[in-house]
mmCIF file as gemmi writes it, N, C-alpha and C atoms, coordinates in Angstrom:
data_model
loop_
_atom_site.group_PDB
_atom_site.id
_atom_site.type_symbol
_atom_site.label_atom_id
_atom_site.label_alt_id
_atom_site.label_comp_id
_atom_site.label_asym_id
_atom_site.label_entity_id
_atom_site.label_seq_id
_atom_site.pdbx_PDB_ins_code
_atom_site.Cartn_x
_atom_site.Cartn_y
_atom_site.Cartn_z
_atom_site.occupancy
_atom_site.B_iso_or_equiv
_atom_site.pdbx_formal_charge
_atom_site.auth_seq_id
_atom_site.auth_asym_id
_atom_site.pdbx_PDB_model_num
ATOM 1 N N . UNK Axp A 1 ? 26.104 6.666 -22.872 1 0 ? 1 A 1
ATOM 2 C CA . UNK Axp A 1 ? 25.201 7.119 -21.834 1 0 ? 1 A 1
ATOM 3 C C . UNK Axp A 1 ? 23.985 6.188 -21.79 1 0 ? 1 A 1
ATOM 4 N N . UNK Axp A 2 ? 23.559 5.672 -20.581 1 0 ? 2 A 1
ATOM 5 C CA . UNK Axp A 2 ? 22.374 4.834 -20.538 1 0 ? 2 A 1
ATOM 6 C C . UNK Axp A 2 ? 20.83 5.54 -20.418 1 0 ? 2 A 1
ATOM 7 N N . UNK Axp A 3 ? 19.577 4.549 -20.714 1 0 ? 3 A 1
ATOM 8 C CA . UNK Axp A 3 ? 19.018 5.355 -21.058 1 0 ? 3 A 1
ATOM 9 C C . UNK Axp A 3 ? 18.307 5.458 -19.412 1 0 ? 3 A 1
ATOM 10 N N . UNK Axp A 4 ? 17.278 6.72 -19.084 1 0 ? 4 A 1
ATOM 11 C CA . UNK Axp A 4 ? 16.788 6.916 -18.222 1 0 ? 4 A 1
ATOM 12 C C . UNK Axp A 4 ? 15.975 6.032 -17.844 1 0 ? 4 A 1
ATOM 13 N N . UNK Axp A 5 ? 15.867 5.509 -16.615 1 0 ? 5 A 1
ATOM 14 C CA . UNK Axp A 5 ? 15.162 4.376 -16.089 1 0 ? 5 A 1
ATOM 15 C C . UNK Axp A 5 ? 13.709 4.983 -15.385 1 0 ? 5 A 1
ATOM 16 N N . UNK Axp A 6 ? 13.976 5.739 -14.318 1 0 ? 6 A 1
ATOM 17 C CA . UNK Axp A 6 ? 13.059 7.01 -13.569 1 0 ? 6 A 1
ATOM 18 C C . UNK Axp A 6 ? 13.03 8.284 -13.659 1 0 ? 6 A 1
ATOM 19 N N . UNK Axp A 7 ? 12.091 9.032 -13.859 1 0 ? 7 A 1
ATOM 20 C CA . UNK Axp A 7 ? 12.046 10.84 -14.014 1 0 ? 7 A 1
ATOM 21 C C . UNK Axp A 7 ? 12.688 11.079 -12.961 1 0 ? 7 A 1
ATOM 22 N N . UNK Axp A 8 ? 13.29 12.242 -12.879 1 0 ? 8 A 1
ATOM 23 C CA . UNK Axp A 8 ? 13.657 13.046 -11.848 1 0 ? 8 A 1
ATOM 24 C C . UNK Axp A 8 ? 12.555 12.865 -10.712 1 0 ? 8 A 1
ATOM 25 N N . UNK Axp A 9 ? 11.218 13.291 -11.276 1 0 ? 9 A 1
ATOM 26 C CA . UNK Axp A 9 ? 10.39 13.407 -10.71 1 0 ? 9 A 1
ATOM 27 C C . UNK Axp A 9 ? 10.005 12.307 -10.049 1 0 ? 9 A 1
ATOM 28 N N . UNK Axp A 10 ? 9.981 10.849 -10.382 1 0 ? 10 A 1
ATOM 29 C CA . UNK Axp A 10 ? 9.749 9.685 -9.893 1 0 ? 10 A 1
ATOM 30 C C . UNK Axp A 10 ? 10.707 9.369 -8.539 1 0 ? 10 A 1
ATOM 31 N N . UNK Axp A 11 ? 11.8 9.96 -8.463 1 0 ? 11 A 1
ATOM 32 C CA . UNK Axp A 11 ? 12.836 9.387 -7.852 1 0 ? 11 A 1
ATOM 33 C C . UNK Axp A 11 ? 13.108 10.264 -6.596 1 0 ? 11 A 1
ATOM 34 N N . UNK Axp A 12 ? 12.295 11.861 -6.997 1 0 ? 12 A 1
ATOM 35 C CA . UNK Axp A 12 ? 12.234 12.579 -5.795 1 0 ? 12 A 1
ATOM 36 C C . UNK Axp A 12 ? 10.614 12.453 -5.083 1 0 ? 12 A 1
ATOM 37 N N . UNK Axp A 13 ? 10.146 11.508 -5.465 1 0 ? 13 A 1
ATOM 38 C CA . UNK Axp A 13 ? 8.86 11.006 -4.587 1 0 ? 13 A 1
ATOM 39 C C . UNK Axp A 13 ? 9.258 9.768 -4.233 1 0 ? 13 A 1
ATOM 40 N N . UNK Axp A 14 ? 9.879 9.008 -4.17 1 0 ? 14 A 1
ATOM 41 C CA . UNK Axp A 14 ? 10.584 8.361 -3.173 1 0 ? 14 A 1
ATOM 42 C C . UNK Axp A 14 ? 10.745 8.29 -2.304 1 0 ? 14 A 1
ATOM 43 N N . UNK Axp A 15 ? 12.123 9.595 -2.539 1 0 ? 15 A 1
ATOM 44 C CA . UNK Axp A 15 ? 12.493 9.687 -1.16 1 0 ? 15 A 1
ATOM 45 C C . UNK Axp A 15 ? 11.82 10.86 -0.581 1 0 ? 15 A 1
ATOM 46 N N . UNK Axp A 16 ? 10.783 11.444 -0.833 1 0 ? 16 A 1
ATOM 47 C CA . UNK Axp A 16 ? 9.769 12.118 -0.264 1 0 ? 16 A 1
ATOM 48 C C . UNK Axp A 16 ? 8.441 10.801 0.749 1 0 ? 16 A 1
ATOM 49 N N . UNK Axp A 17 ? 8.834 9.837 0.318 1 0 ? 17 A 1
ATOM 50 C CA . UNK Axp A 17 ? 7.743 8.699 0.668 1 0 ? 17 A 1
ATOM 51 C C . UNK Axp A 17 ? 8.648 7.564 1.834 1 0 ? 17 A 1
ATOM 52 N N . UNK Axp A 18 ? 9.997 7.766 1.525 1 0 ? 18 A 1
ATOM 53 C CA . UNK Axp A 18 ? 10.981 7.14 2.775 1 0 ? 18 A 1
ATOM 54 C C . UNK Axp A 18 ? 11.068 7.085 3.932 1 0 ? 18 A 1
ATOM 55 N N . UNK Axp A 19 ? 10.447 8.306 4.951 1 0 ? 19 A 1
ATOM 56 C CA . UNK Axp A 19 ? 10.269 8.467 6.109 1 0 ? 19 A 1
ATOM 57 C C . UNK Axp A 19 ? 8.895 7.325 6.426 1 0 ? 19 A 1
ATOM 58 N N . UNK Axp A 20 ? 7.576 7.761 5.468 1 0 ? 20 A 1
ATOM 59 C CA . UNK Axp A 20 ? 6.852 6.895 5.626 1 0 ? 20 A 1
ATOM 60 C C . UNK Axp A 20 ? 7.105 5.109 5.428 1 0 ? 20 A 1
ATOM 61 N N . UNK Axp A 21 ? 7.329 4.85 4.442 1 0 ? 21 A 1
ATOM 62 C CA . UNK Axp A 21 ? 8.275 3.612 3.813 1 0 ? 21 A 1
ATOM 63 C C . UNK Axp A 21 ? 8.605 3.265 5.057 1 0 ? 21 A 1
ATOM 64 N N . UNK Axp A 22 ? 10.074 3.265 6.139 1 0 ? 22 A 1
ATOM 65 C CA . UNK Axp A 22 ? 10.643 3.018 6.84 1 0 ? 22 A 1
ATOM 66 C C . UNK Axp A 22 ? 9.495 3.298 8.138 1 0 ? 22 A 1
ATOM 67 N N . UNK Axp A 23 ? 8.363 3.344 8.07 1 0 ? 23 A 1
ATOM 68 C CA . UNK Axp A 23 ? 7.571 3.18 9.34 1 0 ? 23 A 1
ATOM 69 C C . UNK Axp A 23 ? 6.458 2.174 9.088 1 0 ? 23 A 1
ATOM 70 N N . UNK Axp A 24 ? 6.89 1.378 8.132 1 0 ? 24 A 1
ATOM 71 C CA . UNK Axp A 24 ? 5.976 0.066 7.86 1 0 ? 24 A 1
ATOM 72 C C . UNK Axp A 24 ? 6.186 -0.814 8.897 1 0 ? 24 A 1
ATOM 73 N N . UNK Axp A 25 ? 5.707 -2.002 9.138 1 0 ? 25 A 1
ATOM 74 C CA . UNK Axp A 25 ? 5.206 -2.831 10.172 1 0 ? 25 A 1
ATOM 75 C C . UNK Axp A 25 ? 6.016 -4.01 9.977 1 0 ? 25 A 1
ATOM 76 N N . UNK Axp A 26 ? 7.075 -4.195 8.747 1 0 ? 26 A 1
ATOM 77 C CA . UNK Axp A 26 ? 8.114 -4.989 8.227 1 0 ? 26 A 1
ATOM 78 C C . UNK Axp A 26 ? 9.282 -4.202 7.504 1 0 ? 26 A 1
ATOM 79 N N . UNK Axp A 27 ? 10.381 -4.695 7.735 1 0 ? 27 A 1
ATOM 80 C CA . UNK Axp A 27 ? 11.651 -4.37 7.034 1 0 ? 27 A 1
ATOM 81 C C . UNK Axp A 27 ? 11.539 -4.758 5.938 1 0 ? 27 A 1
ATOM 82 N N . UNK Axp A 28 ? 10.87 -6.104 5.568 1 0 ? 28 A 1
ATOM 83 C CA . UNK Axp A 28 ? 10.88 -6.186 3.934 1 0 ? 28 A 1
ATOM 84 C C . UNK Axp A 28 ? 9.372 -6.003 3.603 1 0 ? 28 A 1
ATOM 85 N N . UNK Axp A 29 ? 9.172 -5.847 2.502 1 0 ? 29 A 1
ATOM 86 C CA . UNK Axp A 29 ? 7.586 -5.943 1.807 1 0 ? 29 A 1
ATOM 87 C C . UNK Axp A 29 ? 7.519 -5.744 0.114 1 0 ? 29 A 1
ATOM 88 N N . UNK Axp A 30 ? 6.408 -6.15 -0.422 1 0 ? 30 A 1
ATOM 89 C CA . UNK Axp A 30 ? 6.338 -6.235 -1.896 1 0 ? 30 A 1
ATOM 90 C C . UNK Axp A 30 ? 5.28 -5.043 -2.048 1 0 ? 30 A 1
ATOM 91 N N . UNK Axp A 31 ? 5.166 -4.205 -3.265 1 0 ? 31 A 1
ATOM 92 C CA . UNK Axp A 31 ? 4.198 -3.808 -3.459 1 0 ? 31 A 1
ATOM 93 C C . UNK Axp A 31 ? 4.242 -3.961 -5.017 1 0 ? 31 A 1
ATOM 94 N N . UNK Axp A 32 ? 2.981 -4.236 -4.99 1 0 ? 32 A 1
ATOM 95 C CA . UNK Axp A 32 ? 2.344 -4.371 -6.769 1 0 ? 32 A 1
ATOM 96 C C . UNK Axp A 32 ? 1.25 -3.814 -7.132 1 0 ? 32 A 1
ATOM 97 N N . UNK Axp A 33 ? 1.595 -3.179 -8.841 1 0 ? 33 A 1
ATOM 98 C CA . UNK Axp A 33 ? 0.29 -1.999 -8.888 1 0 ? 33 A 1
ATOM 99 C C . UNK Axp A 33 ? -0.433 -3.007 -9.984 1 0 ? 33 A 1
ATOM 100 N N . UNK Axp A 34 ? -1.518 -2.678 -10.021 1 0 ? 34 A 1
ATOM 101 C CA . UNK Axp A 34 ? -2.351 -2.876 -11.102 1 0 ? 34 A 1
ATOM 102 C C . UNK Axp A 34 ? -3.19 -2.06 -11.747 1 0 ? 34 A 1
ATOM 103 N N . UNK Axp A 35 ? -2.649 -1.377 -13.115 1 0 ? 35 A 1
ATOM 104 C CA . UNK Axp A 35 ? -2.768 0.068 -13.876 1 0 ? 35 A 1
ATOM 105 C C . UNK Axp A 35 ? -4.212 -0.268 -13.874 1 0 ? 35 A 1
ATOM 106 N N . UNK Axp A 36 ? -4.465 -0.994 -14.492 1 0 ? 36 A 1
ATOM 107 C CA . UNK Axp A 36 ? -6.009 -1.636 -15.252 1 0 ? 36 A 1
ATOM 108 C C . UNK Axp A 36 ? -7.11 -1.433 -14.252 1 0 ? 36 A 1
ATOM 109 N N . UNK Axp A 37 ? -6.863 -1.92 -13.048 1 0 ? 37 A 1
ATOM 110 C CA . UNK Axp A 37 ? -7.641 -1.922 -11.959 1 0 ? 37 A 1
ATOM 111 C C . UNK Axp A 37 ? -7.424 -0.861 -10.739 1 0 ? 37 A 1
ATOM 112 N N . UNK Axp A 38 ? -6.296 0.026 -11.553 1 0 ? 38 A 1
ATOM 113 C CA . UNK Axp A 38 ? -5.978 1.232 -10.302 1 0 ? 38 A 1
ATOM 114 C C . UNK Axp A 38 ? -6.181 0.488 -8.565 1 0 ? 38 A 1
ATOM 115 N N . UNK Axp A 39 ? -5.463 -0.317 -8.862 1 0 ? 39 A 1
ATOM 116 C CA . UNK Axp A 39 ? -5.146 -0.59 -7.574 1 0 ? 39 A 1
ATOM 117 C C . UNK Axp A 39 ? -3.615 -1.237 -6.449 1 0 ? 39 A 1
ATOM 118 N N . UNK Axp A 40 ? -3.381 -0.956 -5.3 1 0 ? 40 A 1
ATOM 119 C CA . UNK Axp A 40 ? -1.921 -1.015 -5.288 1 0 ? 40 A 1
ATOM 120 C C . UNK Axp A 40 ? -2.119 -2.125 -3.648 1 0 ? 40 A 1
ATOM 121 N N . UNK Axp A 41 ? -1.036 -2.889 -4.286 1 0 ? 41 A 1
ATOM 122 C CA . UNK Axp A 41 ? -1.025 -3.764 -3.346 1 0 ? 41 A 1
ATOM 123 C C . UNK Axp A 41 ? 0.309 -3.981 -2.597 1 0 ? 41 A 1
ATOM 124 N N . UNK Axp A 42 ? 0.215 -3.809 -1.215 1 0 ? 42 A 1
ATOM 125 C CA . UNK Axp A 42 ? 1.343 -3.608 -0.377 1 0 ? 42 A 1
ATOM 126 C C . UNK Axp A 42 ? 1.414 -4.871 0.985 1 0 ? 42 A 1
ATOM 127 N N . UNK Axp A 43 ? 2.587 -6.342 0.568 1 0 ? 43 A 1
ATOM 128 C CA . UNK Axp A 43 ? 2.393 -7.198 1.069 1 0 ? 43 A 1
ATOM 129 C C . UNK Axp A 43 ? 3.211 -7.211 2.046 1 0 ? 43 A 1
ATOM 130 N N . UNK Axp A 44 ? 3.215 -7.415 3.755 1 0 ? 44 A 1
ATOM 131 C CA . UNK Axp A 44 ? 4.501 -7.647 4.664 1 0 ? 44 A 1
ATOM 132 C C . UNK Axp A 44 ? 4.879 -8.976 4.809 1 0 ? 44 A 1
ATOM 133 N N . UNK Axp A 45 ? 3.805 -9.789 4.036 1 0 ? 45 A 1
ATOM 134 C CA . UNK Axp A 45 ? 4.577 -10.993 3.807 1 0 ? 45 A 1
ATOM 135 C C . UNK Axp A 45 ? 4.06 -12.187 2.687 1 0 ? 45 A 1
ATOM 136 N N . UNK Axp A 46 ? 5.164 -12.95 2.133 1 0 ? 46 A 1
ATOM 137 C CA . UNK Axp A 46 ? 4.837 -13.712 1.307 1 0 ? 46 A 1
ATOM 138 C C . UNK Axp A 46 ? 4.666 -14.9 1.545 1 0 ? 46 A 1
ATOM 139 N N . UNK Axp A 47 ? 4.288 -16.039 1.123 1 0 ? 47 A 1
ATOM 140 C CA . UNK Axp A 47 ? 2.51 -15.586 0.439 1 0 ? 47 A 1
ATOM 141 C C . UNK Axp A 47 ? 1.46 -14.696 1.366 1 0 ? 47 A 1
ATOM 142 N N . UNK Axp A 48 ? 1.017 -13.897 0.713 1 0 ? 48 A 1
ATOM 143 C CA . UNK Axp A 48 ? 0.137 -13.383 1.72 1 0 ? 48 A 1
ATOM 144 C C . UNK Axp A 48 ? -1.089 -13.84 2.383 1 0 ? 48 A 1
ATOM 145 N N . UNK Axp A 49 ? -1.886 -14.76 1.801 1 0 ? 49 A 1
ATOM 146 C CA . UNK Axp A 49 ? -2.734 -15.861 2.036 1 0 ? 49 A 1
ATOM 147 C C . UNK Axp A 49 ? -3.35 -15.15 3.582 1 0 ? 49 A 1
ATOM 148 N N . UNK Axp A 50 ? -4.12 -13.791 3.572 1 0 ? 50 A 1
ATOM 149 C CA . UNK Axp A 50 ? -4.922 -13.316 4.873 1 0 ? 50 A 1
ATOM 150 C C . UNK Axp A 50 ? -5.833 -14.345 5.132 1 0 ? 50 A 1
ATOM 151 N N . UNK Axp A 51 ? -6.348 -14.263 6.418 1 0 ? 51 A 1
ATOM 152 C CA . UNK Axp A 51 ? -7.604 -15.118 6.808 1 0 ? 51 A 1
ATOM 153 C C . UNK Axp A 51 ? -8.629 -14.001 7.302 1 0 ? 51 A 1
ATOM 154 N N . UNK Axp A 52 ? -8.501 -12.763 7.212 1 0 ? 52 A 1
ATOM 155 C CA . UNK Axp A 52 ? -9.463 -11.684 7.084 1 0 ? 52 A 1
ATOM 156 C C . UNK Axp A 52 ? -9.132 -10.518 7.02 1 0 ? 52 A 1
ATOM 157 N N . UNK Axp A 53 ? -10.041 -9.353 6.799 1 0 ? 53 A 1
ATOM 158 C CA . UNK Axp A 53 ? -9.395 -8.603 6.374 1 0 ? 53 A 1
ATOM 159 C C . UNK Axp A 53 ? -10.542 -6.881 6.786 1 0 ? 53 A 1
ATOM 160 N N . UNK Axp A 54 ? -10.477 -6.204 6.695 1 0 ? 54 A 1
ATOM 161 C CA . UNK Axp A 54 ? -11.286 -4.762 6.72 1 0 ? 54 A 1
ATOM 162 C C . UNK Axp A 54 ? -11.516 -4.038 6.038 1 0 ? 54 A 1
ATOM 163 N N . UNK Axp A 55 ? -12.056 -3.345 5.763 1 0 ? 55 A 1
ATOM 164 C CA . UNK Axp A 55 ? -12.508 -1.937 5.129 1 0 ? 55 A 1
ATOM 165 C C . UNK Axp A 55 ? -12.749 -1.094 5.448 1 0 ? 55 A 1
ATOM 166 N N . UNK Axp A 56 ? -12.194 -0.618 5.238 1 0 ? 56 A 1
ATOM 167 C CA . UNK Axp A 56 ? -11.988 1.4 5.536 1 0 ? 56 A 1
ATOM 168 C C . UNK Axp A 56 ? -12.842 2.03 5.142 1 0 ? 56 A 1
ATOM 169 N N . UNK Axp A 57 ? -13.262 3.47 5.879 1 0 ? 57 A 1
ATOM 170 C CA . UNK Axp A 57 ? -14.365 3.914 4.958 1 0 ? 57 A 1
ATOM 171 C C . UNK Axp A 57 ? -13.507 4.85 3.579 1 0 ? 57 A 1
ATOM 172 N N . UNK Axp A 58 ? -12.748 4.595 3.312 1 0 ? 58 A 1
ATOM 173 C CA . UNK Axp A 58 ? -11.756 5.554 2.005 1 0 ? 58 A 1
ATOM 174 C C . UNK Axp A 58 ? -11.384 4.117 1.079 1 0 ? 58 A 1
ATOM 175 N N . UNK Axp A 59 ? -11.752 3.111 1.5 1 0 ? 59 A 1
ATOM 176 C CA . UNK Axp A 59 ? -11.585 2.044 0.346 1 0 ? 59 A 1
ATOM 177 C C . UNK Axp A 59 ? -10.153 1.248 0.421 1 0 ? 59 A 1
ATOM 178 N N . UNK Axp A 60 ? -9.163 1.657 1.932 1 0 ? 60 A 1
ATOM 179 C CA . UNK Axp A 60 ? -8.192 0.787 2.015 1 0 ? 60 A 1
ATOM 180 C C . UNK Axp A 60 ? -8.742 -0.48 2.189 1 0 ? 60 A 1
ATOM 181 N N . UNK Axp A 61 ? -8.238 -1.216 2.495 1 0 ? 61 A 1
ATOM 182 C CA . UNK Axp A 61 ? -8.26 -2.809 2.729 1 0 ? 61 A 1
ATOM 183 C C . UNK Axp A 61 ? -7.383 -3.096 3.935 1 0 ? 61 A 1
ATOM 184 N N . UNK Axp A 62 ? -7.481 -3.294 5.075 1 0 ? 62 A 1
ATOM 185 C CA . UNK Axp A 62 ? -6.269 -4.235 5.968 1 0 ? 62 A 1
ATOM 186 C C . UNK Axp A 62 ? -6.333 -5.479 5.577 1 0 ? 62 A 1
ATOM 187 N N . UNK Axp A 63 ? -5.447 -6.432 5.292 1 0 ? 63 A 1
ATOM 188 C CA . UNK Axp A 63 ? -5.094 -7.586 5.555 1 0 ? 63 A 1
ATOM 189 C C . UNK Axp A 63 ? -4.669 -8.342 6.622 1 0 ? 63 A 1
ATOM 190 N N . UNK Axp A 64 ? -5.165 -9.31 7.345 1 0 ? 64 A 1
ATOM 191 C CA . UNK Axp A 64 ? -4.89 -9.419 8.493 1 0 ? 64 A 1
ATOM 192 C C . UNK Axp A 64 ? -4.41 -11.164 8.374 1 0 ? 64 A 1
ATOM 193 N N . UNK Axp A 65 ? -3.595 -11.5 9.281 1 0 ? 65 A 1
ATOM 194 C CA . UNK Axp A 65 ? -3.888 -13.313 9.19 1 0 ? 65 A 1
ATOM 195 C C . UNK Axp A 65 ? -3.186 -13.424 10.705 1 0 ? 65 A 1
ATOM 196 N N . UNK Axp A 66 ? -4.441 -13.966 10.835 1 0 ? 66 A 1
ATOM 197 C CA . UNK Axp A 66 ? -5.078 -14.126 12.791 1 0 ? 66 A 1
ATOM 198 C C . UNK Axp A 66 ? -4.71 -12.18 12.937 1 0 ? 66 A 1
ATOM 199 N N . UNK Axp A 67 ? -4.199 -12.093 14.205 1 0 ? 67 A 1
ATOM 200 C CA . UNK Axp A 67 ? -3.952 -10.78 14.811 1 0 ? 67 A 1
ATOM 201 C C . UNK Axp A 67 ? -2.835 -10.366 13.916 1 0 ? 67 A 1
ATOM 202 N N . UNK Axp A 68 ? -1.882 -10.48 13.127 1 0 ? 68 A 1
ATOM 203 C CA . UNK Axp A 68 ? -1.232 -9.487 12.363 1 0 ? 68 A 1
ATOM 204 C C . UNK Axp A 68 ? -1.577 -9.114 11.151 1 0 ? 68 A 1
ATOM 205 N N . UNK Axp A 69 ? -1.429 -7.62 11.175 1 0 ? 69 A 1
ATOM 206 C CA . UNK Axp A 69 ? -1.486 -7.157 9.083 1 0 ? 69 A 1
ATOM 207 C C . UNK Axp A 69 ? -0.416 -7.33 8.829 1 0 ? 69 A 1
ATOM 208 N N . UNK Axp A 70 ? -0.48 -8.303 7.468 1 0 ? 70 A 1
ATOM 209 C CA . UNK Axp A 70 ? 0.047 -8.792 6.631 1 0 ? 70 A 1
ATOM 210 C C . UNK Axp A 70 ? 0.167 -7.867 5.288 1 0 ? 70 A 1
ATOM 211 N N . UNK Axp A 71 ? -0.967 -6.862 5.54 1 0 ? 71 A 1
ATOM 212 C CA . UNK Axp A 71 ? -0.688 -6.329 3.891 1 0 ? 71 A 1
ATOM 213 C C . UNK Axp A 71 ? -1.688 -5.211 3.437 1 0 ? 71 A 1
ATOM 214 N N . UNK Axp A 72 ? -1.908 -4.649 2.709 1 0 ? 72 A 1
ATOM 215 C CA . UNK Axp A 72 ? -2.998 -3.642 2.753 1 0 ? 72 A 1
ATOM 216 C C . UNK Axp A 72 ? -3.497 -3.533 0.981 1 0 ? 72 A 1
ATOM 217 N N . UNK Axp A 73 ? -4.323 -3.353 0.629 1 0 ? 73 A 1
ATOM 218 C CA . UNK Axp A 73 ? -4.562 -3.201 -0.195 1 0 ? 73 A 1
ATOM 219 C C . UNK Axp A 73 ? -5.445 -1.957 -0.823 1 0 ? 73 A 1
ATOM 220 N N . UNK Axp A 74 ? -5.294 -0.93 -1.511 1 0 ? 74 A 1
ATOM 221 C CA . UNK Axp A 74 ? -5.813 0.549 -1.75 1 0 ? 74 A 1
ATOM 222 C C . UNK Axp A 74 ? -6.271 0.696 -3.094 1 0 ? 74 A 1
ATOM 223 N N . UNK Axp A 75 ? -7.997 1.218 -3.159 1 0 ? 75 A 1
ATOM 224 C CA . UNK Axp A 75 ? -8.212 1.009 -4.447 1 0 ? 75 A 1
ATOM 225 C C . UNK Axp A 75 ? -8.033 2.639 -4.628 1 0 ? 75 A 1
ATOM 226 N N . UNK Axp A 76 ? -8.438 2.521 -6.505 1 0 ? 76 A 1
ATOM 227 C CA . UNK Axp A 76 ? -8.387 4.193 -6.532 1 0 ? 76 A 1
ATOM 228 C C . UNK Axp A 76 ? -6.944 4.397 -6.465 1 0 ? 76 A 1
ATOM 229 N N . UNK Axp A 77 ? -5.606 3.706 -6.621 1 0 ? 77 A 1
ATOM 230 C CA . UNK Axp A 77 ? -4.702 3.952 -6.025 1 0 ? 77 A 1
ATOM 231 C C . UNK Axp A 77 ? -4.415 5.574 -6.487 1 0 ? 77 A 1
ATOM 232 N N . UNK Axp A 78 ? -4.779 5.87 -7.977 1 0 ? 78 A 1
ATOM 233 C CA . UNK Axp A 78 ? -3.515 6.866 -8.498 1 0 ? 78 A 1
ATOM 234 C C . UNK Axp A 78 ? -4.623 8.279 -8.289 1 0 ? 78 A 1
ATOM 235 N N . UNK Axp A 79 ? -5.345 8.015 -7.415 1 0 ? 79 A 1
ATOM 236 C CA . UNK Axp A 79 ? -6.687 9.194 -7.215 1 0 ? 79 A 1
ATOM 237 C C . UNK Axp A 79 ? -6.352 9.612 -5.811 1 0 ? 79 A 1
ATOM 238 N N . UNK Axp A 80 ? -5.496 8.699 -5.021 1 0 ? 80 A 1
ATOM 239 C CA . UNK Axp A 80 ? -5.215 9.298 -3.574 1 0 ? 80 A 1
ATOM 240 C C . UNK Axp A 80 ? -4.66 10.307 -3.109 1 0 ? 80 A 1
ATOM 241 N N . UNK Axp A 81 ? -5.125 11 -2.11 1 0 ? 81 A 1
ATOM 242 C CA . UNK Axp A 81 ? -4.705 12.08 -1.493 1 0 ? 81 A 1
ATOM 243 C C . UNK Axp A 81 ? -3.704 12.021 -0.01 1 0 ? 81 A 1
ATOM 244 N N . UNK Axp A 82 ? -3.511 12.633 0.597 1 0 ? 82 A 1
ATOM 245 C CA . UNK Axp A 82 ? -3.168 12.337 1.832 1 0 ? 82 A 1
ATOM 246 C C . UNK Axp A 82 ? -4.493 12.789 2.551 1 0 ? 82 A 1
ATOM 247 N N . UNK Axp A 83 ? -4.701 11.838 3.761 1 0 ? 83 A 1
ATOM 248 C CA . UNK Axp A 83 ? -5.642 11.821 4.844 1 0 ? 83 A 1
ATOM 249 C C . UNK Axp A 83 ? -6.006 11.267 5.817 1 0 ? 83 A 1
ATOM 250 N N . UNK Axp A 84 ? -6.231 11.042 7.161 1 0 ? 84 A 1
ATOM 251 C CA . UNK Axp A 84 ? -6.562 9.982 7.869 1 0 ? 84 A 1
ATOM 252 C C . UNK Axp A 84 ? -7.173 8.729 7.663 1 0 ? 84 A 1
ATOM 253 N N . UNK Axp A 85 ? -6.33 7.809 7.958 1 0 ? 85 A 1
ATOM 254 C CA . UNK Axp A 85 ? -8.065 6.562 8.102 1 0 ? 85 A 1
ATOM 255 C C . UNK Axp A 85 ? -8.718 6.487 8.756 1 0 ? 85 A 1
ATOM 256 N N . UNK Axp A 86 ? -10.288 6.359 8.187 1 0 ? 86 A 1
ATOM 257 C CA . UNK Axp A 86 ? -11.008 6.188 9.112 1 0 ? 86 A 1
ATOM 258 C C . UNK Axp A 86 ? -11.827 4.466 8.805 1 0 ? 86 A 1
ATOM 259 N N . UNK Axp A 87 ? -12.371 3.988 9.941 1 0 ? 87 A 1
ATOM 260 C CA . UNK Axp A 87 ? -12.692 2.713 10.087 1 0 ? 87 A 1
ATOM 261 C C . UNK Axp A 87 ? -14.154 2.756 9.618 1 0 ? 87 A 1
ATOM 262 N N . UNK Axp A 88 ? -14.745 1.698 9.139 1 0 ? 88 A 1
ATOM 263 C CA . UNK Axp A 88 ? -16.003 1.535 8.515 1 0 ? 88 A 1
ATOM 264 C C . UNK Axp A 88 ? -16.631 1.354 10.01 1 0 ? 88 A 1
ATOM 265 N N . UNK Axp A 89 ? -18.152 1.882 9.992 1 0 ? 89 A 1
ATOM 266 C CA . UNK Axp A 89 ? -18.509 1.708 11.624 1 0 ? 89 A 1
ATOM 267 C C . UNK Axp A 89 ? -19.664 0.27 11.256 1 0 ? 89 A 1
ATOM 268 N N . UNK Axp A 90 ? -19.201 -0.677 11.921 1 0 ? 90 A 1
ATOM 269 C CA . UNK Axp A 90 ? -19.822 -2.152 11.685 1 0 ? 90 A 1
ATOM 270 C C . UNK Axp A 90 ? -21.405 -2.037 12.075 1 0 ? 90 A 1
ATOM 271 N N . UNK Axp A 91 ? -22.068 -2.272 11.451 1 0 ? 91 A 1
ATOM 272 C CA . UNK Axp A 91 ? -23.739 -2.82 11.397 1 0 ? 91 A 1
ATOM 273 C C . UNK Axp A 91 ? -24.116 -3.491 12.328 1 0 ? 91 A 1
C-alpha cells in the first residue's frame, strides 16, 4: 500500500475550488506558495516578467504586462476568506 500523498481533506478542497480554477483567464497557469512569507502566487504565464501591476484594497496584487493579467499575487495567503475585490481608490 502506498503512502498518502493528500488528506482527504486536501483533495476535497480542490475540487471544491474547480469551478473557480476553470474560470481563470488561462487554461494553463503555475501557482507557488511561500509558507515563510504566507504568500501565494498565481502565474498565467511564464516568465511572468509584469510591466505593472495593482493593489487591492485586501492586499491582492494584479499583475499586468501592457493590457493583460498575467498573474496575481495574494498576501496573507492562509488568513483568506471569501469576499469581493475591491480596488484601491488612487490619490
Amino acid at each position: 500500500m502506498g503512502k498518502e500523498i493528500m488528506s482527504r481533506e486536501s483533495i476535497e478542497g480542490a475540487f471544491k475550488a474547480m469551478p473557480h480554477i476553470l474560470n481563470f483567464p488561462a487554461a494553463k497557469f503555475w501557482v507557488d506558495y511561500d509558507r515563510e512569507a504566507d504568500v501565494l502566487y498565481i502565474s498565467f504565464q511564464r516568465p511572468q516578467k509584469a510591466t505593472d501591476s495593482e493593489m487591492l484594497e485586501n492586499g491582492v496584487i494584479l499583475r499586468y504586462r501592457r493590457d493583460k493579467m498575467i498573474g496575481l499575487t495574494i498576501l496573507d495567503a492562509s488568513k483568506r476568506e471569501k469576499g469581493p475585490l475591491k480596488r484601491r481608490k488612487a490619490h
